[in-house]
Kinemage of the C-alpha trace (Angstrom):
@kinemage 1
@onewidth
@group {chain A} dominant
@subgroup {mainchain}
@vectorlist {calphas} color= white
{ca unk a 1} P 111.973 91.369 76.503
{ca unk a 2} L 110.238 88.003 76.577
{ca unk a 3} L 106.026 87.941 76.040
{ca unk a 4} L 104.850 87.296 79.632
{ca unk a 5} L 102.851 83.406 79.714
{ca unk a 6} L 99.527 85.320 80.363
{ca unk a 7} L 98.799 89.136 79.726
{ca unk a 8} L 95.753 90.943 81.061
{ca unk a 9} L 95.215 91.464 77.389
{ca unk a 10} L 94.618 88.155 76.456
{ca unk a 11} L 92.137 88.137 79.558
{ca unk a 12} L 90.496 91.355 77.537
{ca unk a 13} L 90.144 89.625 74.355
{ca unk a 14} L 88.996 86.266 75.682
{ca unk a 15} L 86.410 87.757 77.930
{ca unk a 16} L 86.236 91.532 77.374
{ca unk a 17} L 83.076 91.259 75.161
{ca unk a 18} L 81.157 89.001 77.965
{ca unk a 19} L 81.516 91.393 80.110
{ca unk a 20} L 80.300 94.490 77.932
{ca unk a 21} L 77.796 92.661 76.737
{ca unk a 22} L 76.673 91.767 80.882
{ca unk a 23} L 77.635 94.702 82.632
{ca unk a 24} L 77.020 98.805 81.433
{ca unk a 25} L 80.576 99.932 80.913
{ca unk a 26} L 81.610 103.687 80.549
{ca unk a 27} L 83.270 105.234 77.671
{ca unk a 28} L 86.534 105.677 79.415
{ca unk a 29} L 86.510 102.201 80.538
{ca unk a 30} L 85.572 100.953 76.716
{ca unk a 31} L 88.549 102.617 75.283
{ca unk a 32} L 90.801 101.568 78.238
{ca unk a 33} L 90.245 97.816 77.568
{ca unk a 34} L 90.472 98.243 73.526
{ca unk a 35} L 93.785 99.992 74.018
{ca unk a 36} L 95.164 96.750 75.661
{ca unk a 37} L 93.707 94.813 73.822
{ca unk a 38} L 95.346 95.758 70.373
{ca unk a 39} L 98.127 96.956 72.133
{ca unk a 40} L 100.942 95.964 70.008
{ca unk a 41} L 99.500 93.869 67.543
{ca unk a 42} L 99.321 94.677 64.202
{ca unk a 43} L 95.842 96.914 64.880
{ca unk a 44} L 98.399 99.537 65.698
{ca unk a 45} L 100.681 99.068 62.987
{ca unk a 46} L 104.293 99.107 63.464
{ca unk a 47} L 107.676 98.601 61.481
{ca unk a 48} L 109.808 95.532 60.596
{ca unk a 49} L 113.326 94.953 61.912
{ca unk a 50} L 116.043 93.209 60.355
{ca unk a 51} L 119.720 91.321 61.529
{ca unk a 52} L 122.293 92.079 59.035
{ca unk a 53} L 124.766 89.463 61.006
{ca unk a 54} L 121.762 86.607 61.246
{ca unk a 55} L 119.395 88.360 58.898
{ca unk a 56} L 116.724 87.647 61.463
{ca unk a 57} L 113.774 89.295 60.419
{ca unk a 58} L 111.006 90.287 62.951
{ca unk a 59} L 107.621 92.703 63.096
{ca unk a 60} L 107.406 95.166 65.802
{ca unk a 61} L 104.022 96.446 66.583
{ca unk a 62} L 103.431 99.817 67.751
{ca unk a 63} L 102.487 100.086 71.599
{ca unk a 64} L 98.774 101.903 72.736
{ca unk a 65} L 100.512 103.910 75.344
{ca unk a 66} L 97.325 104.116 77.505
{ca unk a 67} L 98.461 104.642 81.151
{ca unk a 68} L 96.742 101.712 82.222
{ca unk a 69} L 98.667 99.388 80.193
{ca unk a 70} L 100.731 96.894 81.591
{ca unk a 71} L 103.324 96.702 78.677
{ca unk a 72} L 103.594 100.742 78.441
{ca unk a 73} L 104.790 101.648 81.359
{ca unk a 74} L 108.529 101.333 80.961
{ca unk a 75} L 109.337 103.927 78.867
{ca unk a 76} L 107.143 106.704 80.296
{ca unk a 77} L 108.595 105.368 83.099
{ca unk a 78} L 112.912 106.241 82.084
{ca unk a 79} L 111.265 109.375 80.458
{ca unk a 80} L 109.980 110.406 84.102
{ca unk a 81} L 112.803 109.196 86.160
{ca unk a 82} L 115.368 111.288 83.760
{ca unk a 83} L 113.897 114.399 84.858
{ca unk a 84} L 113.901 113.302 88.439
{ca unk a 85} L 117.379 112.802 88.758
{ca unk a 86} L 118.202 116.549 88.490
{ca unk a 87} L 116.033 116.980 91.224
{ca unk a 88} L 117.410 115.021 93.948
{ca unk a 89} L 119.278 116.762 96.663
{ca unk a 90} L 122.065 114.845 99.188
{ca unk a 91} L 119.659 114.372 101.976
{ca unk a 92} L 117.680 112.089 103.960
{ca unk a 93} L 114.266 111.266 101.902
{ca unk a 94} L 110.949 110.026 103.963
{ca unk a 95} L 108.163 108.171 102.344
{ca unk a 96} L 104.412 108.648 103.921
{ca unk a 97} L 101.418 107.449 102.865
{ca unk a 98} L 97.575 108.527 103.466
{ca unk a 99} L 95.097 106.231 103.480
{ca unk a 100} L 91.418 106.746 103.956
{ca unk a 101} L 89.446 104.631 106.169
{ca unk a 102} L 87.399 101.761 103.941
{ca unk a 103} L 84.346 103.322 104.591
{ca unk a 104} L 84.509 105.649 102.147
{ca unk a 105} L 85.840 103.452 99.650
{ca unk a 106} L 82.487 102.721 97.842
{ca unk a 107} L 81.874 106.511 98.121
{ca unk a 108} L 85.491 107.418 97.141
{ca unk a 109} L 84.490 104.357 93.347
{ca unk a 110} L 81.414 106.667 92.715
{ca unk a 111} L 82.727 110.089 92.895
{ca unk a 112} L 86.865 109.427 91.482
{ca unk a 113} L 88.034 113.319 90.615
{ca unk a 114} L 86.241 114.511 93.585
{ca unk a 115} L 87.727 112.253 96.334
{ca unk a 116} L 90.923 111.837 95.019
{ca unk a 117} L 91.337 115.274 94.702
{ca unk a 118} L 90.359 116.000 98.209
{ca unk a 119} L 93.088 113.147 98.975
{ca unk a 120} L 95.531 114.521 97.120
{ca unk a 121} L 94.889 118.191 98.702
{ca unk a 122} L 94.654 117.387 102.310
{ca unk a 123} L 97.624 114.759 102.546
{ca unk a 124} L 99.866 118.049 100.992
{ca unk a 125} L 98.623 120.372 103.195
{ca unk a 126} L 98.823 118.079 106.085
{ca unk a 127} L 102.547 117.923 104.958
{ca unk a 128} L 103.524 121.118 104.447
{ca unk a 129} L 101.373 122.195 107.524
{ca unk a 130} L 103.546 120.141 109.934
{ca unk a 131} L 106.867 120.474 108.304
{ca unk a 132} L 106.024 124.683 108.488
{ca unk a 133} L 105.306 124.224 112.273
{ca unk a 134} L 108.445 125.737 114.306
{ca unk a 135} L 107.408 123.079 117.489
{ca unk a 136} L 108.119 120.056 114.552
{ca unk a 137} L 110.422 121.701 111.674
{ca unk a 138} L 109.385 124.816 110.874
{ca unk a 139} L 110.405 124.181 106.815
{ca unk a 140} L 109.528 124.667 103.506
{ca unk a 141} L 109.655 120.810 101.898
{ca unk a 142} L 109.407 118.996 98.932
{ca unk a 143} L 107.709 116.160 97.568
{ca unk a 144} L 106.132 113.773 95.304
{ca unk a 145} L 102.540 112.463 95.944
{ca unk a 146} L 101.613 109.434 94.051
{ca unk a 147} L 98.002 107.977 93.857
{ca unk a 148} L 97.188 104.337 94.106
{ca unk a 149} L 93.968 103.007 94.377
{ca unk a 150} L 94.497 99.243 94.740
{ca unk a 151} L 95.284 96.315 97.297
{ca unk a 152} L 96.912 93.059 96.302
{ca unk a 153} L 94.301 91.752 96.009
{ca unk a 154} L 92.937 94.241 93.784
{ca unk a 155} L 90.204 95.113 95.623
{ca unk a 156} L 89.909 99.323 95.765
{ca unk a 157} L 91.889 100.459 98.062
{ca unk a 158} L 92.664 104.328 97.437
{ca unk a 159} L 96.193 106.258 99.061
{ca unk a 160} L 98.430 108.269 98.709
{ca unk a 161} L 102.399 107.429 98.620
{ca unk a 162} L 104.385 110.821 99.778
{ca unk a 163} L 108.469 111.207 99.178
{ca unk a 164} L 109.380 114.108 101.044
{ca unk a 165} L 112.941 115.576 101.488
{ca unk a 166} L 114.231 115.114 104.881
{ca unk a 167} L 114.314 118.972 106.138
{ca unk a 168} L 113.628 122.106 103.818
{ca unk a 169} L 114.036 125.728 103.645
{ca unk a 170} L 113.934 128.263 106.755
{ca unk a 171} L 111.152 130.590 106.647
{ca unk a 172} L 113.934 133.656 105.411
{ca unk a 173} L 114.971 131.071 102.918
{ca unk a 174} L 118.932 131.321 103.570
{ca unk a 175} L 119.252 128.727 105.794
{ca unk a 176} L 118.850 124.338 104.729
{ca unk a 177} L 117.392 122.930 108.565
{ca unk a 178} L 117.871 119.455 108.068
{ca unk a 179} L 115.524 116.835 110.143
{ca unk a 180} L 116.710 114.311 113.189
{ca unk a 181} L 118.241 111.831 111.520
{ca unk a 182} L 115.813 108.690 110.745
{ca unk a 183} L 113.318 110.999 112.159
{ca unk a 184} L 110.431 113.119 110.060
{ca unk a 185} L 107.728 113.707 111.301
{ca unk a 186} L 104.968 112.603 114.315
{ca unk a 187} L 103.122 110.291 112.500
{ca unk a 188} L 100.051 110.730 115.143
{ca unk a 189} L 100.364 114.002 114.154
{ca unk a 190} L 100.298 113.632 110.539
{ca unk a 191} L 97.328 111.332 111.000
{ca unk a 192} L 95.041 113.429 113.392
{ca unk a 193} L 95.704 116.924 111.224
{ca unk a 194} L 94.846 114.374 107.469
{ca unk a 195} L 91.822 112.985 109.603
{ca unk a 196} L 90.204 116.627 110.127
{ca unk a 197} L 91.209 118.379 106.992
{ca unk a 198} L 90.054 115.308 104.607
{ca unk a 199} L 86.485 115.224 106.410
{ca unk a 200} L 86.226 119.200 106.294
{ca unk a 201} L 86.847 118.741 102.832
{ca unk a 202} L 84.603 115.837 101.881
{ca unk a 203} L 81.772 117.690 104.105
{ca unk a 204} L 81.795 120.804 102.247
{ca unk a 205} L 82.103 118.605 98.547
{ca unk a 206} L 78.822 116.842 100.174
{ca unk a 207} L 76.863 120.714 101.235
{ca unk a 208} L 78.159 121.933 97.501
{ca unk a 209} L 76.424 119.077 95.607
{ca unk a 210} L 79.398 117.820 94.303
{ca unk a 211} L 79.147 114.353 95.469
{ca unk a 212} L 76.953 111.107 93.484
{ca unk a 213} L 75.697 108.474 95.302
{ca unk a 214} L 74.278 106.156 92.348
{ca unk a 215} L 72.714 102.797 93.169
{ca unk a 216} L 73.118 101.271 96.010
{ca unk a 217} L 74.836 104.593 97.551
{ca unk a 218} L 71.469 106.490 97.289
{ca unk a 219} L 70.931 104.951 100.985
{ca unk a 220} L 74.201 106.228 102.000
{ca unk a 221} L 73.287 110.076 101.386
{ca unk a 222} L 71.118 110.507 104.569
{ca unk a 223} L 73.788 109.233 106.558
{ca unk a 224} L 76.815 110.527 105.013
{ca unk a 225} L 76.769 113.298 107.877
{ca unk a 226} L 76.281 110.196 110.993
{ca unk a 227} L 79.516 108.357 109.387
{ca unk a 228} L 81.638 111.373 108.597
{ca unk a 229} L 81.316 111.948 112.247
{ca unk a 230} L 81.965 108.186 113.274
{ca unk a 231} L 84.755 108.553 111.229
{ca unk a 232} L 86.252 111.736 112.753
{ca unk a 233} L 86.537 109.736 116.272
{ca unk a 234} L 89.103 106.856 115.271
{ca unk a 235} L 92.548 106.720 113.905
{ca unk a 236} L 93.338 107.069 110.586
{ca unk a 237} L 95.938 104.991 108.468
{ca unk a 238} L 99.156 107.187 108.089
{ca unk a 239} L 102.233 105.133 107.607
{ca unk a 240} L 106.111 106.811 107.992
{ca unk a 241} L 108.873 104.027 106.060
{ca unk a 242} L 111.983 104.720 107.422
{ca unk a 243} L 114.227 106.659 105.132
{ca unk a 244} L 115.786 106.052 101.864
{ca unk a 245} L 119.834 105.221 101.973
{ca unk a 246} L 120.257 108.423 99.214
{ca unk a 247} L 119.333 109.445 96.128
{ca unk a 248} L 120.525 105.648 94.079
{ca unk a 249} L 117.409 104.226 96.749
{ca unk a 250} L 115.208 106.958 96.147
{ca unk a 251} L 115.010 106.691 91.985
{ca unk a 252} L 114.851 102.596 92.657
{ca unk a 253} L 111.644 103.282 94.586
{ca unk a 254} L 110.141 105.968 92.294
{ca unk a 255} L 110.842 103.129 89.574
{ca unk a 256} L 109.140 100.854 91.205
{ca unk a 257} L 105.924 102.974 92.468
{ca unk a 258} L 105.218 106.259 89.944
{ca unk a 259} L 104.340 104.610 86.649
{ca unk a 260} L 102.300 101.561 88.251
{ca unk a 261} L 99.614 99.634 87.223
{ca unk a 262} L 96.867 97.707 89.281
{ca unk a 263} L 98.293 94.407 88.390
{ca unk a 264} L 100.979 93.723 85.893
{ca unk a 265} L 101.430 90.600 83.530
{ca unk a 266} L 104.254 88.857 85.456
{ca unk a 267} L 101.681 88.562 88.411
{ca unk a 268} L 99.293 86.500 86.600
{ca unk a 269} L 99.638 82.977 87.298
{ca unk a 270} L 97.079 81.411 84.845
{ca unk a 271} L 94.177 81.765 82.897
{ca unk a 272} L 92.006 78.913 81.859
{ca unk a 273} L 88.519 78.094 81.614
{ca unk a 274} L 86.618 81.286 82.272
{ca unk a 275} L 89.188 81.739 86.137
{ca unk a 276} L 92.310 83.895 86.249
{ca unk a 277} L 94.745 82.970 89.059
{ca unk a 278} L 97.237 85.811 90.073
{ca unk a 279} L 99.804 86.001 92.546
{ca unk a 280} L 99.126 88.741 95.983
{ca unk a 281} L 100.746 89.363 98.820
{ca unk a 282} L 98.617 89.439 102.076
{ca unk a 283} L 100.466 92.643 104.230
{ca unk a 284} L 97.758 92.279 107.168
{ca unk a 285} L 99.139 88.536 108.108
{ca unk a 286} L 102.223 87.386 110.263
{ca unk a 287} L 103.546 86.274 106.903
{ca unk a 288} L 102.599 89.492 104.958
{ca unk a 289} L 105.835 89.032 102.344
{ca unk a 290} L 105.095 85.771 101.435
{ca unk a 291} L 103.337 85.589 98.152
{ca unk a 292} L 100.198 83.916 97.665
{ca unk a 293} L 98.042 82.545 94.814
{ca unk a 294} L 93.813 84.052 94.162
{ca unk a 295} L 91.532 82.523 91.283
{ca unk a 296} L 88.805 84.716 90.794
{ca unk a 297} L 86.352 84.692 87.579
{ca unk a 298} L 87.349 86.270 84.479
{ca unk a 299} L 84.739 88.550 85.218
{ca unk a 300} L 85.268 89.174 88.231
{ca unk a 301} L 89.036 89.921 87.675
{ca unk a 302} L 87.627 92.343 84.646
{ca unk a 303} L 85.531 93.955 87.159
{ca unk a 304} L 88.599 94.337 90.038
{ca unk a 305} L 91.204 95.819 87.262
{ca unk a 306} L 88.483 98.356 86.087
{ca unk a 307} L 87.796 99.599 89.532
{ca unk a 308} L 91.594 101.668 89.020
{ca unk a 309} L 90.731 103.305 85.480
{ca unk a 310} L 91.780 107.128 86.257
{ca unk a 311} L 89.548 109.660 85.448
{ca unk a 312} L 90.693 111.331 82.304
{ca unk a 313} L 93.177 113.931 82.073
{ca unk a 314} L 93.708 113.071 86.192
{ca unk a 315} L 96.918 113.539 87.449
{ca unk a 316} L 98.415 110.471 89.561
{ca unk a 317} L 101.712 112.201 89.923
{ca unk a 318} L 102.030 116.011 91.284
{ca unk a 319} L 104.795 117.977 93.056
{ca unk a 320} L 104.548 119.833 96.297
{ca unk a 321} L 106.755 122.529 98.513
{ca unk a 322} L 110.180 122.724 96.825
{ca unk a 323} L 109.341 120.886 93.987
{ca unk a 324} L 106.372 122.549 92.933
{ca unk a 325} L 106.587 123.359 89.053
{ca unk a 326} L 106.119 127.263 89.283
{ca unk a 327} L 110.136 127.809 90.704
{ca unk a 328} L 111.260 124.534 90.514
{ca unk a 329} L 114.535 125.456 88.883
{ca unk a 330} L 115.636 128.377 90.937
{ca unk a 331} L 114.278 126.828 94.217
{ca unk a 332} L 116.564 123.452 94.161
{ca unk a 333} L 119.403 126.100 93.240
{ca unk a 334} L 118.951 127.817 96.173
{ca unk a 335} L 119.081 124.638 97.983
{ca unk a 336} L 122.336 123.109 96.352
{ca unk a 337} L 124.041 126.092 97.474
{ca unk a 338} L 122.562 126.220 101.139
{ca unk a 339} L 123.864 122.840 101.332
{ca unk a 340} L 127.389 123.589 99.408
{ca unk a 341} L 127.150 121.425 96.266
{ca unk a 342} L 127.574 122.381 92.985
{ca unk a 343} L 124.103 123.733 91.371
{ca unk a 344} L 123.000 121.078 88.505
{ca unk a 345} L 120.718 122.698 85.865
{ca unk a 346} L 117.453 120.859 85.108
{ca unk a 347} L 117.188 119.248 82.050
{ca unk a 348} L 114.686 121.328 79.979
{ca unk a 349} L 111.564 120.208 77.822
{ca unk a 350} L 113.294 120.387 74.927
{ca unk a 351} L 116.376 118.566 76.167
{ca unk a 352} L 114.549 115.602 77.380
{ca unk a 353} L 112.360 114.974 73.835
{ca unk a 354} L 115.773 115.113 72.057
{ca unk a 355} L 117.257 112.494 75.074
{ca unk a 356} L 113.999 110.719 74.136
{ca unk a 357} L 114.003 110.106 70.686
{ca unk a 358} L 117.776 109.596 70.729
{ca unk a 359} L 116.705 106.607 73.245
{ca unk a 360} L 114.326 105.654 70.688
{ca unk a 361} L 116.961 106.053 67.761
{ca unk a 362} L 119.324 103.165 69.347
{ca unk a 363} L 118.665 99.950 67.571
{ca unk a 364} L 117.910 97.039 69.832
{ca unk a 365} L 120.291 93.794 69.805
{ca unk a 366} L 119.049 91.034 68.101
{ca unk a 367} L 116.997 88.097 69.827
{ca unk a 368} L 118.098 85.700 67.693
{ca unk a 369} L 121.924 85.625 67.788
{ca unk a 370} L 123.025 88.607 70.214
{ca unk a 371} L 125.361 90.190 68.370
{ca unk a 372} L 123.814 91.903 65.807
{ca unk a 373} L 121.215 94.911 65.681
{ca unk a 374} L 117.521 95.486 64.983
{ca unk a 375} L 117.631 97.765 61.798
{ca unk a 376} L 114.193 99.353 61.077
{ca unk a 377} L 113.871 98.153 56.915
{ca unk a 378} L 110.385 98.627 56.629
{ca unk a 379} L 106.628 100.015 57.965
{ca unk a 380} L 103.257 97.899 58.818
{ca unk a 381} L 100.235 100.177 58.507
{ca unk a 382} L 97.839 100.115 61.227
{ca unk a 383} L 94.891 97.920 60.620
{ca unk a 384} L 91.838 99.247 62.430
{ca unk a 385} L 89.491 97.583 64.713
{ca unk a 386} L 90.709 93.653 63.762
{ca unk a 387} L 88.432 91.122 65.541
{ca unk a 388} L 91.364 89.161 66.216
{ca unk a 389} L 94.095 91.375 67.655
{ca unk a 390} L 97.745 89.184 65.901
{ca unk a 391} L 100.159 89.225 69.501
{ca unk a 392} L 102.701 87.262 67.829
């Protein structure tokens, strides 16, 4: 694959120690920017390939693998879609997604695990809750629930994306009860039961202690209580897509949403002079799939992209309902033969590593003349901590 024009690396390197040396930086967020930074150069070491038809000789450079990374995602990314596809069932699939109102955005940057969590938590339950009530389903479901925390404009903006199977088990479990089609669920519904259960939640996180309010926030504390009950009298964001074609549509849009950065490097339109131009998309105008062009400050686009480091060891990806991990196996058994298709076994942990390094095992074709393949000939040790990452 061809080196994107501009990389949020280079952005890293040119301006990454301005902006330590300005701003107080955690840990987390120190490592994140090294990792893509040296992200395949030769800091990570690597291996060269050769072309016995052109004898084209190349060095590959080992990738960071950080999360967070632009240029890792892809592979995680087949690893994770592999498993999914001996998931999928031949139904209708619905895609929902929570948002919280931007009021508690600034609260939501200071205290990540907690709020997210509580995101996370009430958008399943508010799920399940429905989809168990006999007046709207009265099913057992399954989904995904994928965290994002940024706009376009890469601004904080923290939801939840939901893909949930359209219909579920019956209470007994013997019968499939399949939703209306194109139908799922109220969405006023969805919203009103997410509004109460996410402000229970972050009330009780505020009487436990559990929530910071650094800086500017301190002023916030004292009224926390006033806006959490502002906030319980207006609509809340809950958005139903209509649903998927079938399974082919469903994997396209898990490829496109699970393994996700804030902003990757084919969105970055230029970078010169201490200003970084990237391309957005504006979804609250008339013309909301147009694309559109921001320049903001190095810094300031430093300052956006760090506002979506993950906690560590945070999960962005979890399983509800059907698809939880605990019975995952036996469950979606049950349901291929409630809805009369033959049972497919999931792959298991140690059948995906061996798909996975067989993947890895396949020697690329070669850049230079097409026909020939990338044989590994040699090794680059890792050279630690260069002050001049090599991306060639």
């Amino acid at each position: 694959m061809a080196r994107a024009a501009f990389e949020v690396a280079d952005i890293f390197r040119r301006h990454g120690a301005a902006y330590r040396a300005q701003h107080r930086v955690p840990l987390e967020q120190h490592r994140l920017m090294r990792a893509i930074e040296i992200c395949r150069t030769a800091a990570l070491g690597g291996h060269i390939e050769f072309c016995g038809h052109c004898q084209h000789e190349r060095n590959s450079y080992n990738s960071c693998r950080n999360r967070h990374c632009p240029k890792c995602l892809n592979r995680e990314r087949n690893k994770w879609l592999a498993r999914r596809k001996g998931e999928l069932l031949p139904v209708e699939y619905f895609h929902a997604v929570f948002t919280i109102p931007e009021q508690l955005n600034r609260l939501a940057l200071a205290n990540k695990e907690t709020v997210y969590k509580i995101l996370f938590q009430t958008s399943a339950e508010t799920l399940q809750t429905i989809a168990r009530d006999p007046k709207h389903l009265g099913v057992e479901i399954g989904f995904f629930s994928i965290l994002h925390t940024w706009g376009q404009n890469l601004l904080h903006h923290p939801h939840v994306h939901c893909v949930a199977t359209g219909g579920g088990l019956s209470p007994d479990r013997k019968t499939w009860i399949g939703c209306r089609p194109g139908f799922f669920l109220s969405v006023r519904v969805l919203s009103r039961l997410f509004r109460r259960l996410f402000l229970s939640a972050l009330r009780e996180a505020f009487q436990q202690n559990r929530l910071k309010f650094p800086g500017q926030l301190q002023e916030q504390e004292t009224l926390l209580p006033q806006l959490l009950s502002q906030l319980s009298k207006i609509e809340w964001v809950v958005y139903a897509k209509p649903p998927f074609g079938g399974a082919n549509q469903v994997l396209e849009y898990l490829g496109r949403y699970t393994h996700r950065v804030a902003l990757s490097n084919d969105r970055l339109l230029n970078v010169k002079e201490g200003e970084v131009t990237f391309q957005y998309k504006d979804y609250r105008s008339h013309h909301r799939h147009k694309s559109r062009s921001m320049t903001v400050t190095a810094d300031e686009f430093i300052r956006r992209f760090l506002l979506h480091a993950i906690p560590p060891g945070f999960q962005r990806i979890r399983h509800y309902g059907l698809l939880a991990s605990r019975n995952k196996k036996q469950t979606l058994a049950l349901c291929r033969q409630l809805l009369g298709i033959e049972c497919e076994l999931l792959p298991t942990r140690a059948e995906m590593e061996n798909y996975h390094q067989q993947a890895l095992a396949v020697a690329p074709l070669c850049p230079q003349c097409g026909l020939g393949l990338m044989v590994r000939i040699g090794t680059i040790p890792a050279c630690r901590w260069p002050n001049q990452p090599d991306s060639s």
